[in-house]
ROGU-915953 format. One record per atom (N, C-alpha, C, O): x, y, z; residue in one letter. Coordinates in steps of 0.1 Angstrom, whole numbers, plus 5000, padded with zeros to 4 digits. Atoms other than C-alpha are relative to their C-alpha. Example, Ala and Ser with C-alpha at 12.3 -4.5 7.8 and 13.67 -1.06 7.14 Angstrom:
2
500949885000A;512349555078A;500950125000A;501950125007A;499149895000S;513749895071S;499250115008S;499750225009S;
//
This chain:
114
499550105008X;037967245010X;500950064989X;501949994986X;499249995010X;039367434984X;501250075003X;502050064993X;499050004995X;041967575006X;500649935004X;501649985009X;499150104997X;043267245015X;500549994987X;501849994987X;499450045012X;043667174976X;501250124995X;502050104986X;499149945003X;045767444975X;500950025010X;501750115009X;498950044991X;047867365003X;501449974998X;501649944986X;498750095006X;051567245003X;500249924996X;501249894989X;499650215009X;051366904992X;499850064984X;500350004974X;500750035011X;050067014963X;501450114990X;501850124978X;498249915004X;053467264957X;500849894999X;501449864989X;499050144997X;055266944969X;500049894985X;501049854979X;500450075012X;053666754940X;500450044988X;500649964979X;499749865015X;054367004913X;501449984999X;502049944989X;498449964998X;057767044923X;500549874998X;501449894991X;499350115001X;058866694922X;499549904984X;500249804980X;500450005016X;056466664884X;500950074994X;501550034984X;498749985011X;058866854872X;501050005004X;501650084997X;498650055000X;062166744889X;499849844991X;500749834982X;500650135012X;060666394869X;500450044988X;501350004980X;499749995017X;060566544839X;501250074998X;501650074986X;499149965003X;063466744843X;501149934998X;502049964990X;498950135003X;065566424847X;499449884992X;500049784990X;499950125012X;063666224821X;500750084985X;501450024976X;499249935014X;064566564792X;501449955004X;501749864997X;498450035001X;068466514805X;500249864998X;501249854990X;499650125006X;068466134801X;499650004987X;500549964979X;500050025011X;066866144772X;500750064984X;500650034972X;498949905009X;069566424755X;501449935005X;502349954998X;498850104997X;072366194773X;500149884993X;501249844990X;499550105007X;071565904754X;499550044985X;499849964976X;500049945016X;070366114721X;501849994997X;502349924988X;498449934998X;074366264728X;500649874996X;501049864985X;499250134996X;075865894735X;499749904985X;500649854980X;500250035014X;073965764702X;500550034988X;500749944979X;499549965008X;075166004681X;501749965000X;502249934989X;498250044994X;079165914696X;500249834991X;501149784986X;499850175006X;078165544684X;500150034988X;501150024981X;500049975015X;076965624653X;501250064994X;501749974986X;498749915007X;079965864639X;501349915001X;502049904992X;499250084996X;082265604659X;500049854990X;501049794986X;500250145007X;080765294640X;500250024981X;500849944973X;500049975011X;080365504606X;501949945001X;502149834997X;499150045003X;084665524610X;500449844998X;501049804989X;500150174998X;084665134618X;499849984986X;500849964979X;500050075014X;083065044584X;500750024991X;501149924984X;498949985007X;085365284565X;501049965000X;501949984991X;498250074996X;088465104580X;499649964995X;499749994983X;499950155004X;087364804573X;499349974988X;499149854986X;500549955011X;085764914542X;501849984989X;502149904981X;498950045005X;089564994534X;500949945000X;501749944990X;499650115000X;091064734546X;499449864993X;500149774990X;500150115012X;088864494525X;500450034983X;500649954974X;499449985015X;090064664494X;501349954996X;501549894986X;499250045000X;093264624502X;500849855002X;502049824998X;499850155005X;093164244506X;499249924992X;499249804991X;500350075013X;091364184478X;500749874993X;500449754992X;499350055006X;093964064462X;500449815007X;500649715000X;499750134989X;094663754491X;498749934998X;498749825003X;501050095002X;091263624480X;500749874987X;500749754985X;499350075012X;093063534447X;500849925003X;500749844994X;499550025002X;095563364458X;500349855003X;501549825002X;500550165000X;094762994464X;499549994985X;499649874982X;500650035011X;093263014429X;501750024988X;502149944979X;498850015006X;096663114415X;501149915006X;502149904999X;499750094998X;097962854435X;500049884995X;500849794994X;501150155011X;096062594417X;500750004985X;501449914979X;499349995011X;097062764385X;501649934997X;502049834989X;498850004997X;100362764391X;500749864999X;501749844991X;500550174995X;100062354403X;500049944985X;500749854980X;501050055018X;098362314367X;501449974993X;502149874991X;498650015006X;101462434351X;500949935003X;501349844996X;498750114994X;104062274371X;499649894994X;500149854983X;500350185006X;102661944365X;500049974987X;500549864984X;500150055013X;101761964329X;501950014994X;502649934986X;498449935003X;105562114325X;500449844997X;500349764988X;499550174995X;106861804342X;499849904992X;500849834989X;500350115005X;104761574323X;500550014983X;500549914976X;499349955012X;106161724291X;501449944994X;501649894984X;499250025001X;109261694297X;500349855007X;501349855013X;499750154999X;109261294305X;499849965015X;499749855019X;500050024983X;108861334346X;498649965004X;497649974996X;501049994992X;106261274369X;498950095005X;499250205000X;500949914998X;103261474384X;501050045014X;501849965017X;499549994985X;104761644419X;498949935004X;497949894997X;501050114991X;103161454446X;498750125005X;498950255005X;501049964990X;099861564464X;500350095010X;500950045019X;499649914993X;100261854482X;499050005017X;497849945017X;500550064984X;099161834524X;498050134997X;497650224991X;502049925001X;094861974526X;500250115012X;500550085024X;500449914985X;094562254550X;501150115006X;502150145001X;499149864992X;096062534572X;500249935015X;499349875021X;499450044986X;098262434605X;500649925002X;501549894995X;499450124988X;099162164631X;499249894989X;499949824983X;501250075001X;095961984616X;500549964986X;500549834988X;499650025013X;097161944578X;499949874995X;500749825003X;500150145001X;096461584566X;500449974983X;500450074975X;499950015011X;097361414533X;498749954991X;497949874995X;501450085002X;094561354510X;499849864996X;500949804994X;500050145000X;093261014505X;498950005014X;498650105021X;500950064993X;090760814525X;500050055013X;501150065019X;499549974988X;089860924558X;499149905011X;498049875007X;500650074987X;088860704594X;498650044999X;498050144995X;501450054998X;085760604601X;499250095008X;498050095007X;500649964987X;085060824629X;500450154994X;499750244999X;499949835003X;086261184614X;499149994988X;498850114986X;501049985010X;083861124584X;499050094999X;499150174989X;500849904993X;081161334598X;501050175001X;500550284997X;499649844996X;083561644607X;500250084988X;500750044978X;499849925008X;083561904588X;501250055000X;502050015008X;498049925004X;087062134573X;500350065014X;501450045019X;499649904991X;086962354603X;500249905010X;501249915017X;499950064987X;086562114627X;501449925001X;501849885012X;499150135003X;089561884613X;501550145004X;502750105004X;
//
């Protein structure tokens, strides 16, 4: 009996335990490897766009100096004996609408949707 247990199969077995594990260490240093590529890759990503949000900082402002800007004109105008300018159009695009009352049926939609 105990020279069956040490027969070929049991070489056969061994040998293919550790072709197993020899190919689960290389996948698992393939996607350690491939992790690290993301990571270093994703780090640059945030710094772009890290520096690119610095740089349009400024474009957040400028709807608010718009307004400003609005304020002035108008009071100017009203100063000097004239009128308010008119109502300027709501929105970005094709889509742009004047303000004032809106249909029955777009009431519900929200900005983005209009």
């Amino acid at each position: 009996m105990f020279v069956v247990a040490l027969s070929g199969w049991w070489t056969v077995g061994w040998l293919a335990f550790a072709a197993v594990v020899v190919v689960v260490a290389v996948l698992v240093l393939l996607i350690t490897s491939v992790a690290r590529k993301i990571d270093s890759e994703a780090r640059e990503i945030v710094a772009g766009l890290d520096g690119v949000s610095g740089k349009t900082r400024a474009l957040r402002d400028v709807g608010l100096t718009h307004v400003a800007v609005r304020r002035i004109t108008n009071g100017l105008r009203r100063a000097r004996g004239g009128g308010a300018a008119p109502a300027p159009n709501v929105g970005i695009g094709p889509g742009m609408r004047t303000p004032g009352p809106r249909p029955a049926q777009a009431q519900h939609w929200t900005r983005r949707e209009n």
